[in-house]
DOPANU-175818 format. One record per residue (C-alpha): residue number from 0; residue in three letters; z, x, y. Coordinates in steps of 0.05 Angstrom, whole numbers, plus 5000, padded with zeros to 4 digits. Example, Ala and Ser with C-alpha at 12.3 -4.5 7.8 and 13.67 -1.06 7.14 Angstrom:
<recs>
+-----+------+------+------+------+
!  nr ! rest !    z !    x !    y !
+-----+------+------+------+------+
!   0 !  ALA ! 5156 ! 5246 ! 4910 !
!   1 !  SER ! 5143 ! 5273 ! 4979 !
+-----+------+------+------+------+
</recs>
This chain:
<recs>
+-----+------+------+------+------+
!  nr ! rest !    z !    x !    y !
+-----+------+------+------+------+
!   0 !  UNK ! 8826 ! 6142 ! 5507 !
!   1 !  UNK ! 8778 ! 6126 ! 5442 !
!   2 !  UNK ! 8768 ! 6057 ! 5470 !
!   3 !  UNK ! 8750 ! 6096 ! 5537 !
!   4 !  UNK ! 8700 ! 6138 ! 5506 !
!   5 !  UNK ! 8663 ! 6087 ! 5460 !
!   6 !  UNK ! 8645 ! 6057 ! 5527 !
!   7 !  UNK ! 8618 ! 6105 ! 5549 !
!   8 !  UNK ! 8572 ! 6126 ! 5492 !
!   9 !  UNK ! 8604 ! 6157 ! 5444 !
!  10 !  UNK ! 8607 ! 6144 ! 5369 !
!  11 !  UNK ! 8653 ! 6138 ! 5321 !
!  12 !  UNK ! 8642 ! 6193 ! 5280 !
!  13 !  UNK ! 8645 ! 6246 ! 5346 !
!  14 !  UNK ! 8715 ! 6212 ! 5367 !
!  15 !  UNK ! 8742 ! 6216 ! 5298 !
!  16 !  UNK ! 8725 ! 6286 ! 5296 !
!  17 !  UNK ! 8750 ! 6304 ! 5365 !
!  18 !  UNK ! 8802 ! 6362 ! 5358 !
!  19 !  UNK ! 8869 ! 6367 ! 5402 !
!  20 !  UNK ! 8851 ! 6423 ! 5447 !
!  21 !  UNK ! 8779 ! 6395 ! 5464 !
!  22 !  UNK ! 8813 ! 6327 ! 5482 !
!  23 !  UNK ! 8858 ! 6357 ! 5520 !
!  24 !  UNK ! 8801 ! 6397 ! 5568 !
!  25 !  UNK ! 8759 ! 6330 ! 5572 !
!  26 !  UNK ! 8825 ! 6291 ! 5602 !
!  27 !  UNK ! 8836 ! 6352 ! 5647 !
!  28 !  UNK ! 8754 ! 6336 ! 5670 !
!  29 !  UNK ! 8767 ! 6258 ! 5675 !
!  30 !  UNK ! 8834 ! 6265 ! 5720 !
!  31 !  UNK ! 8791 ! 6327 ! 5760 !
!  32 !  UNK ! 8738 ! 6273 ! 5771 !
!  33 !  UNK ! 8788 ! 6220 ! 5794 !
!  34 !  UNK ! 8813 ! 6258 ! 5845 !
!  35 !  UNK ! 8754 ! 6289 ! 5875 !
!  36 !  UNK ! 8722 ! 6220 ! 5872 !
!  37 !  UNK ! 8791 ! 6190 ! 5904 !
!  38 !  UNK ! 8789 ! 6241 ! 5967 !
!  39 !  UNK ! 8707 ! 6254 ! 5973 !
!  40 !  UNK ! 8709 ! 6211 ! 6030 !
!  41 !  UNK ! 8780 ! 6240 ! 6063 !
!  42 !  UNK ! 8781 ! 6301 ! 6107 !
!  43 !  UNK ! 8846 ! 6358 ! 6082 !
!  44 !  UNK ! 8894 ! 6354 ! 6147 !
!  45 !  UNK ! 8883 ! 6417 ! 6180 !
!  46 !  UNK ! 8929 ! 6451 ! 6240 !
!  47 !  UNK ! 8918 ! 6431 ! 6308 !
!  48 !  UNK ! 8936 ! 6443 ! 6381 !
!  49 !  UNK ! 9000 ! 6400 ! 6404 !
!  50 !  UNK ! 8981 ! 6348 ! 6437 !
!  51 !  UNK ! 9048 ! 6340 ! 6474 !
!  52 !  UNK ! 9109 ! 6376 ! 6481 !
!  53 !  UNK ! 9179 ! 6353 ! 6475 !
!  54 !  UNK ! 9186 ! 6383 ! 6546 !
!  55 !  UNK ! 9137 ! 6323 ! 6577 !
!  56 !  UNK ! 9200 ! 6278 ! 6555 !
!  57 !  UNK ! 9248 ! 6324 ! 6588 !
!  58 !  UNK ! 9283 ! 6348 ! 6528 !
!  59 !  UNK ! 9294 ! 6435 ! 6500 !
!  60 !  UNK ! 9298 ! 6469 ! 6447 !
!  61 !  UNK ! 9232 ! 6453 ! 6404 !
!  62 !  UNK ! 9215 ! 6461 ! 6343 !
!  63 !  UNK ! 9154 ! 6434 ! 6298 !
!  64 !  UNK ! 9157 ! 6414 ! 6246 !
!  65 !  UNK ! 9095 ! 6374 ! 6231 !
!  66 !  UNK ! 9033 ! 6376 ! 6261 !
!  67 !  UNK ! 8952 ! 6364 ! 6243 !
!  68 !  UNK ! 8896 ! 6313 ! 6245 !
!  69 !  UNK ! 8854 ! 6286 ! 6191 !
!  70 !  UNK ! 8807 ! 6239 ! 6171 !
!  71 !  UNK ! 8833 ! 6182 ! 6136 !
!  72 !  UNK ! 8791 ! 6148 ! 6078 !
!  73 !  UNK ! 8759 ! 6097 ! 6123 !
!  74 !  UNK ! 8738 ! 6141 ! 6170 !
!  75 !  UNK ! 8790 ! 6131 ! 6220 !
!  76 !  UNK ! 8808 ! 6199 ! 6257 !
!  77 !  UNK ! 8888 ! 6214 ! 6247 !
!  78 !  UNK ! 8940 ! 6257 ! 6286 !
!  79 !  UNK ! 9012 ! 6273 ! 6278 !
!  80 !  UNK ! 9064 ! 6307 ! 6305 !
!  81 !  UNK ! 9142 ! 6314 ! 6288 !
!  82 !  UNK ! 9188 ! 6345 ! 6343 !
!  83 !  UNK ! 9252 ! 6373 ! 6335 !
!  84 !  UNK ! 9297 ! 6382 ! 6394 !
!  85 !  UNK ! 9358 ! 6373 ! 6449 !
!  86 !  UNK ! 9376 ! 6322 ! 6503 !
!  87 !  UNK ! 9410 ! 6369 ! 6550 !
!  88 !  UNK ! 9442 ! 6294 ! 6587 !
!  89 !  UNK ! 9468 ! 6279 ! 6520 !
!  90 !  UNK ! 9480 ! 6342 ! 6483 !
!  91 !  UNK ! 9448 ! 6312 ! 6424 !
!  92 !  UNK ! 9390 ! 6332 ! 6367 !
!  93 !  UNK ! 9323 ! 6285 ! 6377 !
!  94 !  UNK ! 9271 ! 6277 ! 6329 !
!  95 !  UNK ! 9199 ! 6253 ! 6348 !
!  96 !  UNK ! 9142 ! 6235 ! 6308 !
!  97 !  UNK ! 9089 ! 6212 ! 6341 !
!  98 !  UNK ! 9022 ! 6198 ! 6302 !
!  99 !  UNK ! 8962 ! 6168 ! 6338 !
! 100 !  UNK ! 8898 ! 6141 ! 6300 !
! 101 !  UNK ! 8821 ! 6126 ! 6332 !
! 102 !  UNK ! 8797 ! 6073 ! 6292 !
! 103 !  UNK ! 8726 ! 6077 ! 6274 !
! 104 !  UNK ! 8676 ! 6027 ! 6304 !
! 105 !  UNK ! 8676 ! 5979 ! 6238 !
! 106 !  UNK ! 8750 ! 5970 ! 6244 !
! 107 !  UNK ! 8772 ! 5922 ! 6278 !
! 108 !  UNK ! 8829 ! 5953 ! 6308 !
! 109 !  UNK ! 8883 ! 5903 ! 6315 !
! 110 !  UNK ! 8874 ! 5895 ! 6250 !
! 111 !  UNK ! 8893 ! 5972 ! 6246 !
! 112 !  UNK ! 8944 ! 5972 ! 6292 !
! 113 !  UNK ! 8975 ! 5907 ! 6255 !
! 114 !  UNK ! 8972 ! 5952 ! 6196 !
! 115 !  UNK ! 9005 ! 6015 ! 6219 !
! 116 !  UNK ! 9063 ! 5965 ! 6223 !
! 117 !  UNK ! 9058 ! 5948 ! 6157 !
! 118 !  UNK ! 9033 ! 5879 ! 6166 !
! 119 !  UNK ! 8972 ! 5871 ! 6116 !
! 120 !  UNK ! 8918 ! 5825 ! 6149 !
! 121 !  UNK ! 8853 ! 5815 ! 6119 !
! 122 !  UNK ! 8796 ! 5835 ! 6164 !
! 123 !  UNK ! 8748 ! 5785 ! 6154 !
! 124 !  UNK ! 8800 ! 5733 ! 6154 !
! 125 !  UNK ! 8836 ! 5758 ! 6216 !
! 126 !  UNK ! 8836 ! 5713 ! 6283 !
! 127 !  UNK ! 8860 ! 5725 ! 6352 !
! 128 !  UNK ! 8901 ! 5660 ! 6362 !
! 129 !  UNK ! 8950 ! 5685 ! 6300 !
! 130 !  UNK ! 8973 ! 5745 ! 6334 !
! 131 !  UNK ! 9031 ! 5715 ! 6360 !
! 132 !  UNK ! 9050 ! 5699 ! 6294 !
! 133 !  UNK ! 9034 ! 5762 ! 6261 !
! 134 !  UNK ! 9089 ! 5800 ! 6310 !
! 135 !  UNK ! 9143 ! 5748 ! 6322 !
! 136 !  UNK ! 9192 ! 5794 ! 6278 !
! 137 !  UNK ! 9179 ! 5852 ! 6333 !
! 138 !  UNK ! 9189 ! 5858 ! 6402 !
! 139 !  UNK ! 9147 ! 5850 ! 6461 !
! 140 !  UNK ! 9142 ! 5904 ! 6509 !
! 141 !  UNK ! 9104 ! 5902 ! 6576 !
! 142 !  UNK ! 9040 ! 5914 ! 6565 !
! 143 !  UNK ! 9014 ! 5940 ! 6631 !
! 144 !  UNK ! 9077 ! 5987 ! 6645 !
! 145 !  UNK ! 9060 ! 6029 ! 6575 !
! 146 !  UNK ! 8987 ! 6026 ! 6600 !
! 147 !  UNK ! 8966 ! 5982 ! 6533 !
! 148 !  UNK ! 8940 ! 5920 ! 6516 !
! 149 !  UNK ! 8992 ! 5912 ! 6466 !
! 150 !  UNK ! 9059 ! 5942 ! 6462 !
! 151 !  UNK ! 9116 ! 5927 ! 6412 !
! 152 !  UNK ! 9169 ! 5955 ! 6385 !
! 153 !  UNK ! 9209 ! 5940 ! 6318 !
! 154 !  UNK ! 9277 ! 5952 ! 6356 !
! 155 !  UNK ! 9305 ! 5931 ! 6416 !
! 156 !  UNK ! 9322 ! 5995 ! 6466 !
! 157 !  UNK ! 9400 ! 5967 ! 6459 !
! 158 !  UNK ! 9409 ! 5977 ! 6389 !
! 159 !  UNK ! 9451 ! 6048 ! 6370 !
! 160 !  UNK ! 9411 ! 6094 ! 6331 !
! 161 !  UNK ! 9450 ! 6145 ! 6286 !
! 162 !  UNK ! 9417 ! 6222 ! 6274 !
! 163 !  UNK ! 9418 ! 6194 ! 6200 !
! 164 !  UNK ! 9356 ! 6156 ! 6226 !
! 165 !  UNK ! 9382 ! 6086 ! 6204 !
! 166 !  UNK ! 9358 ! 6049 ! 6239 !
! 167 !  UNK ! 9299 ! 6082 ! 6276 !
! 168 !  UNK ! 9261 ! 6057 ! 6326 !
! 169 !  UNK ! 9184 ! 6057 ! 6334 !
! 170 !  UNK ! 9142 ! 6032 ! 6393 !
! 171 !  UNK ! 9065 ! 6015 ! 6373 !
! 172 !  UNK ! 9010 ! 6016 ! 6431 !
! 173 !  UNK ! 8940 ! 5999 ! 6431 !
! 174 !  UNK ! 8890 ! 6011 ! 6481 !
! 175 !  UNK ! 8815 ! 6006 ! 6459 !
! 176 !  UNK ! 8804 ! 6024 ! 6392 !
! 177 !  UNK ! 8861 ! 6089 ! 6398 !
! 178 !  UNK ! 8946 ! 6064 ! 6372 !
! 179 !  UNK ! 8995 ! 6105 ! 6389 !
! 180 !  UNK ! 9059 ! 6097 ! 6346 !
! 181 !  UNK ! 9128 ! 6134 ! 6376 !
! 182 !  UNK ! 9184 ! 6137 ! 6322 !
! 183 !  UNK ! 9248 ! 6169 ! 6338 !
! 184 !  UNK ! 9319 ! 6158 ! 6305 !
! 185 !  UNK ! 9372 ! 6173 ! 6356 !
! 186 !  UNK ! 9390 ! 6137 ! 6423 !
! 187 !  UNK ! 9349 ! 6161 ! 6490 !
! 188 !  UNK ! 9335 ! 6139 ! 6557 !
! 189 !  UNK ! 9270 ! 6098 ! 6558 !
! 190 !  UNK ! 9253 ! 6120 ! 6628 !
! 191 !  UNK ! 9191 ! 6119 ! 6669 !
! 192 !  UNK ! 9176 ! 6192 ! 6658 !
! 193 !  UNK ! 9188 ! 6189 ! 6581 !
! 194 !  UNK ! 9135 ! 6132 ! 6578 !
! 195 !  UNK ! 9081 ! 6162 ! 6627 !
! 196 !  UNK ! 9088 ! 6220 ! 6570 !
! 197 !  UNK ! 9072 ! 6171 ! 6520 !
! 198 !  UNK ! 9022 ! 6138 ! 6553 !
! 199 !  UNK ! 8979 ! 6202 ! 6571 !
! 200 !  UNK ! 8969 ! 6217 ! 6497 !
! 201 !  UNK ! 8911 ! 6159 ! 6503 !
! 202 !  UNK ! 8871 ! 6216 ! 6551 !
! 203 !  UNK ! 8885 ! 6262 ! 6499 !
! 204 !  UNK ! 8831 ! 6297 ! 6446 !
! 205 !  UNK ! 8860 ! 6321 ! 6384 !
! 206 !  UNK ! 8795 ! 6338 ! 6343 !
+-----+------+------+------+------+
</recs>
């Protein structure tokens, strides 16, 4: 802290003499700084319409339990959604969570969408041809029946899921600059209406 505030222009003789209590305000104004400076640029989440309904996958029973858009500190506009449920075929609990991001126009946004798998790519670095090589741990889905130009998942539709959510499944699409990532932890029928459900979300406004 003393080395902090020499830098910063103060002497020697007004550290020394800094009581406890008026420390303790100025670090309470430093941290207070930090944060606003930290989320200046990032919009507070705030509630918003559903933009789908557990219903468009053919399931009952809903619940929400998440669900607002934001704006992230690059400027990309965020949405989210978590979905509690019941397969009626099944008899079983589902979980969604669905989160879909617009990247903004300086993003490149398979670079976004790379990152929303947690692959960290550099932007100015990143070239088309090493694609392939970025996603050769996931999956390959058909692009044109999800109505993307890229569609992977990071589990194949065979694997069991438990309701523990280990493992979970999530299937990322990108169309234009919008990614729409589907995460869900228990086993369900990937059939043509569940993905037409999906895929509309890409029509969808959510701010």
């Amino acid at each position: 802290m003393k080395k902090f505030l020499y830098r910063h222009g103060w002497s020697y003789d007004q550290v020394r003499h800094l009581k406890v209590v008026p420390l303790c305000f100025l670090v309470y104004i430093l941290a207070t700084y930090g944060f606003t400076e930290m989320t200046r640029n990032q919009s507070i989440g705030q509630e918003t319409p559903l933009i789908i309904h557990l219903s468009d996958f053919g399931f009952e029973d809903e619940s929400v339990e998440k669900n607002h858009s934001w704006t992230d500190g690059l400027g990309n506009n965020r949405y989210e959604c978590t979905l509690l449920g019941m397969d009626p075929a099944a008899n079983q609990h589902v979980r969604f969570n669905i989160q879909v991001v617009d990247y903004q126009e300086d993003i490149n946004p398979v670079v976004g969408y790379l990152r929303e798998m947690g692959i960290s790519v550099p932007q100015n670095t990143f070239q088309t041809q090493d694609l392939e090589h970025y996603l050769e741990e996931l999956h390959e889905l058909n692009a044109e029946q999800w109505g993307s130009e890229l569609a992977y998942s990071s589990q194949t539709f065979d694997v069991e899921l438990t309701s523990y959510g280990i493992p979970s499944n999530a299937i990322y699409l990108l169309s234009g600059n919008r990614a729409i990532i589907f995460r869900y932890n228990t086993k369900i029928d990937i059939t043509q209406e569940l993905i037409d459900s999906v895929v509309s979300i890409y029509q969808k406004s959510f701010y």
